[in-house]
C-alpha positions as CSV (number, residue, x, y, z in Angstrom):
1,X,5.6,13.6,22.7
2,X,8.6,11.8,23.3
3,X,10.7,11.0,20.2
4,X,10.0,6.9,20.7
5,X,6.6,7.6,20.4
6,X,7.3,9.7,17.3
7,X,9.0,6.8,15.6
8,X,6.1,4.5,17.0
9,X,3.1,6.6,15.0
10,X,5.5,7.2,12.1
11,X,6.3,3.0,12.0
12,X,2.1,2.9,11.9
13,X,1.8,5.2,9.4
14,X,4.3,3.8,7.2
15,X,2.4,0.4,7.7
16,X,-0.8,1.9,6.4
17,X,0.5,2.9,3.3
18,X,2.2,-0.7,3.1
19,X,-1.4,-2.4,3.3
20,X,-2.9,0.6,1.1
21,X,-0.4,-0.7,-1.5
22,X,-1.4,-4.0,-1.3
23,X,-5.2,-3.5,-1.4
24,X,-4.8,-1.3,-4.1
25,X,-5.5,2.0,-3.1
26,X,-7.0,4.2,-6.0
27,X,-7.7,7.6,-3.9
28,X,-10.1,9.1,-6.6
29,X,-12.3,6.1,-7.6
30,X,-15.3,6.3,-7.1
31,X,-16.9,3.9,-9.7
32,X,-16.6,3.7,-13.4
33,X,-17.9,6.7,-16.0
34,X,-20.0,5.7,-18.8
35,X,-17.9,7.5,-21.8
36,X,-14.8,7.3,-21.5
37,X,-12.1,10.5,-21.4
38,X,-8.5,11.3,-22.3
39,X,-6.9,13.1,-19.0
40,X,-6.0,16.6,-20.0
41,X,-3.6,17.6,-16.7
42,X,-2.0,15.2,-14.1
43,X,-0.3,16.1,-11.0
44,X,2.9,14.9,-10.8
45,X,5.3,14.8,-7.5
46,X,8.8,14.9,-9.4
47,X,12.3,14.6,-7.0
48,X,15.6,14.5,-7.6
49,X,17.3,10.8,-7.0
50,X,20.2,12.3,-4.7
51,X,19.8,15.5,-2.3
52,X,16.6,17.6,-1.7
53,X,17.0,20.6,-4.6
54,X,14.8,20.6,-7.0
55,X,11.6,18.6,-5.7
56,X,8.0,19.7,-6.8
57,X,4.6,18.9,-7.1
58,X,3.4,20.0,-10.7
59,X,0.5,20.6,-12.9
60,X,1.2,19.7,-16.3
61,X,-0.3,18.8,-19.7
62,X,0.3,16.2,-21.9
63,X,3.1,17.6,-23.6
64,X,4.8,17.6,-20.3
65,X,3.9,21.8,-19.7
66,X,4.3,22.5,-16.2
67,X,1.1,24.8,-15.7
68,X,2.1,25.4,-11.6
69,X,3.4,24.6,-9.1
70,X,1.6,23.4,-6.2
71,X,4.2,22.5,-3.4
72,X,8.4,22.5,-3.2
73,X,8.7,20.0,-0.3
74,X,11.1,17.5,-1.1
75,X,9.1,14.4,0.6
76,X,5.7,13.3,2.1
77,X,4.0,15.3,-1.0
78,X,1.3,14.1,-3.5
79,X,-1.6,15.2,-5.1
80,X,-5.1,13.9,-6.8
81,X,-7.7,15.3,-8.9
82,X,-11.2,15.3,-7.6
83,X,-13.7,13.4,-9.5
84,X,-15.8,15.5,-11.0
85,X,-12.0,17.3,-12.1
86,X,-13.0,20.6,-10.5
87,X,-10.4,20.6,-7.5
88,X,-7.2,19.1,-6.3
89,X,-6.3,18.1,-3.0
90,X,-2.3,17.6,-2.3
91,X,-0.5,16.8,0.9
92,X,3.1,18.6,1.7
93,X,4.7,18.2,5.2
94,X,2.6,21.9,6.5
95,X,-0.7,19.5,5.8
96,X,-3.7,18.8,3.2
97,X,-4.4,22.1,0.8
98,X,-7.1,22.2,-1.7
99,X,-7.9,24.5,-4.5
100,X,-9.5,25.0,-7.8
101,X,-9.0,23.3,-11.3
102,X,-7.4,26.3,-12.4
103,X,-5.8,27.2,-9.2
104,X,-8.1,29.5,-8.2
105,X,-8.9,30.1,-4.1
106,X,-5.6,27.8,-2.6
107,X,-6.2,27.1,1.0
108,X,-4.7,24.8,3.7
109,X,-7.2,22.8,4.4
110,X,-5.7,20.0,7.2
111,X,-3.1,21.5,9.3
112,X,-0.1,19.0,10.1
113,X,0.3,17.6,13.5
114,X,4.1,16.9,13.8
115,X,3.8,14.9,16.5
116,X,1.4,12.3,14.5
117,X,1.2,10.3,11.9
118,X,1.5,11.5,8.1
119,X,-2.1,12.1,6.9
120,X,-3.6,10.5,4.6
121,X,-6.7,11.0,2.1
122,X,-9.1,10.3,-0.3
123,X,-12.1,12.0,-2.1
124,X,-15.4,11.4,-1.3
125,X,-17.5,10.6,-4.5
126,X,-19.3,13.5,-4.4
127,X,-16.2,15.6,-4.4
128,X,-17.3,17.9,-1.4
129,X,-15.4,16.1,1.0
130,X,-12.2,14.5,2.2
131,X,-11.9,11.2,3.7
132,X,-8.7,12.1,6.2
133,X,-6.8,9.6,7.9
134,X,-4.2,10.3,11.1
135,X,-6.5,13.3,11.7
136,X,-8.0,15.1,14.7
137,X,-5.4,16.9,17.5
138,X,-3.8,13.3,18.8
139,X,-3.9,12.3,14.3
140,X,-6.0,9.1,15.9
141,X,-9.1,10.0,13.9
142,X,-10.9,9.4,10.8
143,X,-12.8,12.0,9.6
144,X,-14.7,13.2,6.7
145,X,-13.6,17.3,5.6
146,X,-15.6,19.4,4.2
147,X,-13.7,21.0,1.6
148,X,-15.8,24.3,2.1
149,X,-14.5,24.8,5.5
150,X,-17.1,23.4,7.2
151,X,-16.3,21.5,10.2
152,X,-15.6,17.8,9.8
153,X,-17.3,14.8,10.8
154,X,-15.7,11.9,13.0
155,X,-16.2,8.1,11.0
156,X,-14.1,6.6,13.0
157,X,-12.1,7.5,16.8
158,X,-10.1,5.5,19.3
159,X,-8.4,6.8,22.6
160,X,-5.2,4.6,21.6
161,X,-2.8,7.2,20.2
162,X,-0.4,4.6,18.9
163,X,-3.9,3.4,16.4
164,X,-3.7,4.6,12.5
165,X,-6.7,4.8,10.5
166,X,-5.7,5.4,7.0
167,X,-8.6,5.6,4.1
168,X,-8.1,3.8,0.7
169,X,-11.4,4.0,-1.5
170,X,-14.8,4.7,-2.2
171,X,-17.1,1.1,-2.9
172,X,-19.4,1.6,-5.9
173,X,-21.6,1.2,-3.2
174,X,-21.0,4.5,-1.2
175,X,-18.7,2.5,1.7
176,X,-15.3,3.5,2.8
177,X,-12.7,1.4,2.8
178,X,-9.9,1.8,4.8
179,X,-7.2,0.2,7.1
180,X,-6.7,0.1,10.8
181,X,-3.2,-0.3,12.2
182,X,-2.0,-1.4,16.0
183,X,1.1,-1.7,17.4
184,X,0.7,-5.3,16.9
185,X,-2.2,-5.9,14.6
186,X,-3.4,-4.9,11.2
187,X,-6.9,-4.7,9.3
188,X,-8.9,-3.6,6.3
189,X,-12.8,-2.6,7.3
190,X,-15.5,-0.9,5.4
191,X,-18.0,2.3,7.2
192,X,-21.0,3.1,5.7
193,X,-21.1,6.5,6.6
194,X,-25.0,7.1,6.8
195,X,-25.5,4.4,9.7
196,X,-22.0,4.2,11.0
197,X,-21.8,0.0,10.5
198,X,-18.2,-0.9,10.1
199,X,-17.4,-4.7,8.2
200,X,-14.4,-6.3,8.6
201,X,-12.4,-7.6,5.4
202,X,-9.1,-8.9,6.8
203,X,-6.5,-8.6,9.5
204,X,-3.7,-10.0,10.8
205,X,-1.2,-10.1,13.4
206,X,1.8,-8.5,12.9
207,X,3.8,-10.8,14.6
208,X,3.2,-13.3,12.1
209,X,3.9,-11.2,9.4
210,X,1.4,-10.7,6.8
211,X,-0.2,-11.0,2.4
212,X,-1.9,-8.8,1.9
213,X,-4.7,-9.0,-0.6
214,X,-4.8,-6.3,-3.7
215,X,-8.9,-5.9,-3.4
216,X,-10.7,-4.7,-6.3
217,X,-13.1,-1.3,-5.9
218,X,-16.2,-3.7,-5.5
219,X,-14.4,-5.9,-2.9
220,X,-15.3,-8.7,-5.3
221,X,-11.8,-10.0,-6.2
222,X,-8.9,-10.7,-4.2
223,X,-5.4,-11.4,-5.3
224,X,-2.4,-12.6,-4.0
225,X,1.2,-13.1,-5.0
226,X,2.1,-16.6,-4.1
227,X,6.1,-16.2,-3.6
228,X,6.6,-20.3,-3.1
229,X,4.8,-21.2,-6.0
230,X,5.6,-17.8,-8.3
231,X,2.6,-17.2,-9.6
232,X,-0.7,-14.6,-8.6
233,X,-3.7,-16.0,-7.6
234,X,-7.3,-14.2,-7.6
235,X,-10.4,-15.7,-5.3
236,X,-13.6,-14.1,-6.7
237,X,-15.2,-13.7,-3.8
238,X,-18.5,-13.7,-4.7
239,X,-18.3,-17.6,-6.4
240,X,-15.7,-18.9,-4.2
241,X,-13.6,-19.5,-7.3
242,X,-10.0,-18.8,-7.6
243,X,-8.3,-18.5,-10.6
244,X,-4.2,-18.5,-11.5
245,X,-3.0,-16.4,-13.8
246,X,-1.1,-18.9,-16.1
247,X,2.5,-18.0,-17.6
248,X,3.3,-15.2,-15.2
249,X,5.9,-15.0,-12.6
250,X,4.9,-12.0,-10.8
251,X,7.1,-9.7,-8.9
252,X,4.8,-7.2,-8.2
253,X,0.5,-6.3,-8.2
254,X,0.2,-3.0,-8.8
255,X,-3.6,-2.6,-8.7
256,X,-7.0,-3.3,-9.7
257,X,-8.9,-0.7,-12.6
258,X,-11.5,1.4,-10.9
259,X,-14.0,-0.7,-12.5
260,X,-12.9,-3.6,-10.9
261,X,-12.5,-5.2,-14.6
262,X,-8.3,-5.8,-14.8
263,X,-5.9,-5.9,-12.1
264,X,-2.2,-4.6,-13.4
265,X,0.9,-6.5,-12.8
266,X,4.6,-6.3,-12.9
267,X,6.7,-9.2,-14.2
268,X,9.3,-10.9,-13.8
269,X,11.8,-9.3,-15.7
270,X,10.1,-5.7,-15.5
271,X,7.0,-5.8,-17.7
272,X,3.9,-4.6,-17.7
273,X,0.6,-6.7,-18.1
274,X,-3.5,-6.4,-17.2
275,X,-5.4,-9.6,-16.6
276,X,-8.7,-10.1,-15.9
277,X,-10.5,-11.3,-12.5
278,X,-10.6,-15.0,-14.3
279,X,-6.4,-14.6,-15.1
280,X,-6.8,-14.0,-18.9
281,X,-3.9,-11.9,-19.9
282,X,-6.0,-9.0,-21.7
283,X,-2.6,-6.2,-22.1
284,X,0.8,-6.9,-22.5
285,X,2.5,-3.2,-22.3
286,X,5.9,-3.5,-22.7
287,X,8.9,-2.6,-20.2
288,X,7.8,-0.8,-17.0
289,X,8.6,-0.8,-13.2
290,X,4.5,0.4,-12.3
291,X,1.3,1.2,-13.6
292,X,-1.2,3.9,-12.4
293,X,-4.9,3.9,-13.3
294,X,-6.9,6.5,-14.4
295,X,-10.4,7.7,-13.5
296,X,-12.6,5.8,-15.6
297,X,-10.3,2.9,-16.4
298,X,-9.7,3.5,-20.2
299,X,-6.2,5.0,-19.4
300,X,-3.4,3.8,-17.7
301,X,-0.1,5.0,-17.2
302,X,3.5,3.1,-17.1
303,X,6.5,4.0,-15.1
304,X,9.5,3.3,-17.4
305,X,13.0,3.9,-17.4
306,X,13.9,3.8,-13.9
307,X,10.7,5.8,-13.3
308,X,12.3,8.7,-15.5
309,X,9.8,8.1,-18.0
310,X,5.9,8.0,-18.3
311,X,4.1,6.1,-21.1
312,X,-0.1,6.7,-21.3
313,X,-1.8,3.9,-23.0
314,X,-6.0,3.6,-23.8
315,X,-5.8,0.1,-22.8
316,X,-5.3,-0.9,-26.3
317,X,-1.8,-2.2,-25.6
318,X,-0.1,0.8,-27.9
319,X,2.0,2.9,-24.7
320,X,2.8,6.2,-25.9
321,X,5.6,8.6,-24.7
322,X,3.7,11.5,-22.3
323,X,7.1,12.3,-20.0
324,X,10.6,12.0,-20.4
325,X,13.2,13.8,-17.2
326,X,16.4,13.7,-17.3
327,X,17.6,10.9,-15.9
328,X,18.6,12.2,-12.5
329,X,15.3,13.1,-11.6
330,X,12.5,10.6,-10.9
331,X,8.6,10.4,-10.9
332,X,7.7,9.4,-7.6
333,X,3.4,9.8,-7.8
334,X,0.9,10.7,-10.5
335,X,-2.9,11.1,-11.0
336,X,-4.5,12.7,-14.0
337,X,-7.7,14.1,-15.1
């Protein structure tokens, strides 16, 4: 493939993860858990802030252990726990590798094409399969992997290879959300996977440019940052309503809890707050450029200190020191247990 091209699929892929961003993507959820559970491990993609040496993917506990080490490419890596915590799934640059909780049987399980665009995945809920975007030999697939090695089912094709399909999340419902990027166009559809019905939610052209909504898991609630006005905006889809969330200048929606029940948000300023789909502020947390989610929605987890630092919080508003780098090394993804 000629390197235009190249720079053509990698320009789509980069746009995928842009609109993932936006919807909210939460690559584990899968619904809400009844009781709920302290994470034990995370998986962290650590880098250094100049040069390559040094990068890693890590297992480590909550005193900041490093159990192992999963991969030492210094870009395009990240990893997330399956839902039922049995596996992990990570991408590297070679492709998408699974293997046990406690590391037993390692395999590669999506080769890399690097001609295509950088995969992309998420679990299914059932964790026995992949959702994998930018698959199949031209990377213009979506497809559902088996992670026993079976061989994997095609949700979604096109003959266009310059076409992205990038999955995001699981509905409570058993869809699959996920985007579809063009050259010139951009969209967000659900699948139902047993009768093969595809929904849109939103598109765009991309010569016009493009907000993005941040979606909630249940696709009821969609928020906006209005830049004019400086304020966020959520339309509850299901009343037609649309709330502002009063006395907050937003720079930044990070994403909604897999429960659907508080959508976090970074301030003006750099702090960290949760409101709920009507706008009530619920969580003020502090300082922080980002927050991550976890599983069941009764953790989160705050980037701090130039993304140096990590701070896990129940959701009572209390952050608490989990881990501290030096400060020439950053934390660039994160899912726990």
């Amino acid at each position: 493939m000629h390197s235009a091209a190249v720079r053509t699929r990698v320009s789509l892929a980069l746009l995928a993860v842009v609109i993932l961003a936006a919807v909210g993507m939460a690559a584990t959820a899968s619904g809400s858990v009844a009781v709920a559970k302290q994470a034990t491990q995370l998986v962290v993609f650590i880098a250094p802030r100049t040069g390559t040496v040094g990068a890693r993917l890590e297992v480590i506990d909550r005193s900041g252990h490093v159990l192992r080490v999963l991969s030492t490419a210094h870009y395009g890596t990240w990893g997330h726990w399956s839902p039922d915590d049995a596996s992990i799934a990570w991408e590297d640059p070679t492709g998408i590798h699974v293997e046990g909780a406690d590391g037993s049987s390692p395999r590669l399980l999506v080769p890399a094409c690097q001609t295509c665009a950088q995969l992309s995945f998420t679990w299914s809920p059932d964790s026995r399969s992949l959702a994998v975007g930018s698959a199949g030999a031209k990377g213009n697939q979506l497809q559902l992997v088996p992670i026993d090695g079976s061989a994997p089912t095609v949700l979604v094709g096109s003959t266009n290879p310059k076409r992205v399909f990038a999955p995001a999340w699981w509905t409570p419902g058993g869809a699959l959300v996920y985007t579809d990027a063009r050259v010139n166009s951009a969209s967000m559809r659900t699948l139902n996977p047993a009768t093969g019905k595809t929904m849109t939610l939103w598109s765009t052209s991309m010569a016009q440019g493009f907000n993005a909504p941040y979606i909630s898991h249940d696709l009821r609630y969609w928020a906006y940052v209005d830049q004019d006005h400086h304020l966020a905006r959520i339309i509850d889809k299901q009343t037609g309503h649309t709330r502002i969330v009063e006395g907050v200048n937003p720079t930044n929606l990070n994403s909604w809890s897999p429960d659907s029940k508080a959508l976090g948000i970074t301030a003006s300023g750099g702090y960290i707050l949760t409101v709920s789909p009507t706008g009530t502020i619920l969580h003020r947390f502090g300082p922080g450029e980002q927050l991550d989610w976890g599983h069941d929605s009764s953790e989160l987890f705050i980037y701090r200190a130039n993304y140096s630092q990590i701070y896990a919080s129940e959701n009572d508003g209390t952050p608490r020191l989990l881990l501290r780098l030096p400060k020439n090394r950053w934390v660039v993804s994160l899912d726990a247990n």
